[in-house]
Each structure stands twice: as structure tokens, then as C-alpha cells.
C-alpha positions in Angstrom: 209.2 153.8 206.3 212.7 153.2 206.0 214.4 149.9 207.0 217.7 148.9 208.6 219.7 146.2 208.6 221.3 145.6 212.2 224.4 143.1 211.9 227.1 142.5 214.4 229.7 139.9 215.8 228.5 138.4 219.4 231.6 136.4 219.3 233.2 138.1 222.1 229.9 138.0 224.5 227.3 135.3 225.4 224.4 134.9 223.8 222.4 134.8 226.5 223.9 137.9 228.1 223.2 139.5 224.7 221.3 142.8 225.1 220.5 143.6 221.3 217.5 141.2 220.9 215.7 143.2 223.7 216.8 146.6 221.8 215.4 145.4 218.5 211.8 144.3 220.5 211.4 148.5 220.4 210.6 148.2 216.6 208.9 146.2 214.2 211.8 143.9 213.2 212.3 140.5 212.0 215.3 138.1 212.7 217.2 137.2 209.7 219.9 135.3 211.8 221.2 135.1 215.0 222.9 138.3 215.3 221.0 140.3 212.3 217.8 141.6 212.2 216.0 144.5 210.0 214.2 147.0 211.8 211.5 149.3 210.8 212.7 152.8 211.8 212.6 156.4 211.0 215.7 156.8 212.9 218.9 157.4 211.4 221.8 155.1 210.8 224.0 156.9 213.0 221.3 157.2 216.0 220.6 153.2 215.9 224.2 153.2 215.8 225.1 154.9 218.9 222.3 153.1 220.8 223.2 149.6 220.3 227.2 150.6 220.1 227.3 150.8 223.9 226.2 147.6 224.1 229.1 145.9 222.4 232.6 144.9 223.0 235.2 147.3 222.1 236.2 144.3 219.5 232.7 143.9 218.3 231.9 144.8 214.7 228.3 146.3 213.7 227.3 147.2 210.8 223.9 149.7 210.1 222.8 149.5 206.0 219.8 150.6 204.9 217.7 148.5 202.9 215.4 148.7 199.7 213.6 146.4 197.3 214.6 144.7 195.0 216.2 141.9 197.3 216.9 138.1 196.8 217.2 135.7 199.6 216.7 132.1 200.8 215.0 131.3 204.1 212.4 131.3 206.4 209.2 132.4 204.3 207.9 134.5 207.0 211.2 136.8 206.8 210.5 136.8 203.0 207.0 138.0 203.5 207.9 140.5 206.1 210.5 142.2 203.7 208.6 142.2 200.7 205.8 143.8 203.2 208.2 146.5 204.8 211.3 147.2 202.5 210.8 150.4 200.2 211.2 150.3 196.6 214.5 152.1 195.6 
């Protein structure tokens, strides 16, 4: 199943008023950092898109990328794991 990468700029809105941790709780996702997260979705880019966009400030940036294997990164082991679990080979 195809994953997404979910980034934005909070900058402009608390983060406990932030609404897009509750949205992401609708897929399987892990948290890279505090305002991205990967989801597991069959949705398209656009529709995650003009869910979450609502949500934002009208200064806000977002950005949807899909992901695939190979990937690098440094971190939390259990974000590791869950990637090399859920992100498709290209």
C-alpha cells in the first residue's frame, strides 16, 4: 500500500490546538517529527491534501510526497522499523 509523507508548518497555530495529529490517528502512521508523519493510505495525494488543508492557516505550508524504499535516515528505531515494514520498493 502506498505511503505518504504528511509535512507542514504549525508555526502560525498552537500546538495543542493542532488538529492534524487526530487526522493522522485515521491511518496507520508513524510520527517522524513534530509536524511530519507518514501515513499508510490508498488515498491520493490530492484527497489527503484537501482534508488536512482546511485545517491550516492560510500561511501554512503542507507538503504531500509519496514515499518508496530505498530511504536513509537517523532516528528513533521504531520509525526505522515501521518504514522498512510499510514503504514500497520503487
Amino acid at each position: 500500500m502506498p505511503v505518504l509523507l504528511i509535512t507542514y508548518d504549525h508555526s502560525t497555530m498552537s500546538l495543542m490546538l493542532d488538529p492534524v495529529p487526530n487526522f493522522v490517528k485515521e491511518y496507520k502512521h508513524v510520527q517522524l517529527s513534530k509536524s511530519s508523519y507518514a501515513i499508510e493510505t490508498d488515498e491520493k495525494t490530492m484527497t489527503i491534501y484537501h482534508k488536512i488543508i482546511p485545517f491550516l492557516s492560510i500561511n501554512a505550508c503542507l507538503f504531500i510526497v509519496t514515499l518508496t524504499q530505498p530511504f536513509a535516515c537517523q532516528g528513533i528505531e521504531h520509525v526505522r522499523e515501521w518504514l522498512r515494514k510499510h514503504l514500497p520498493e520503487n
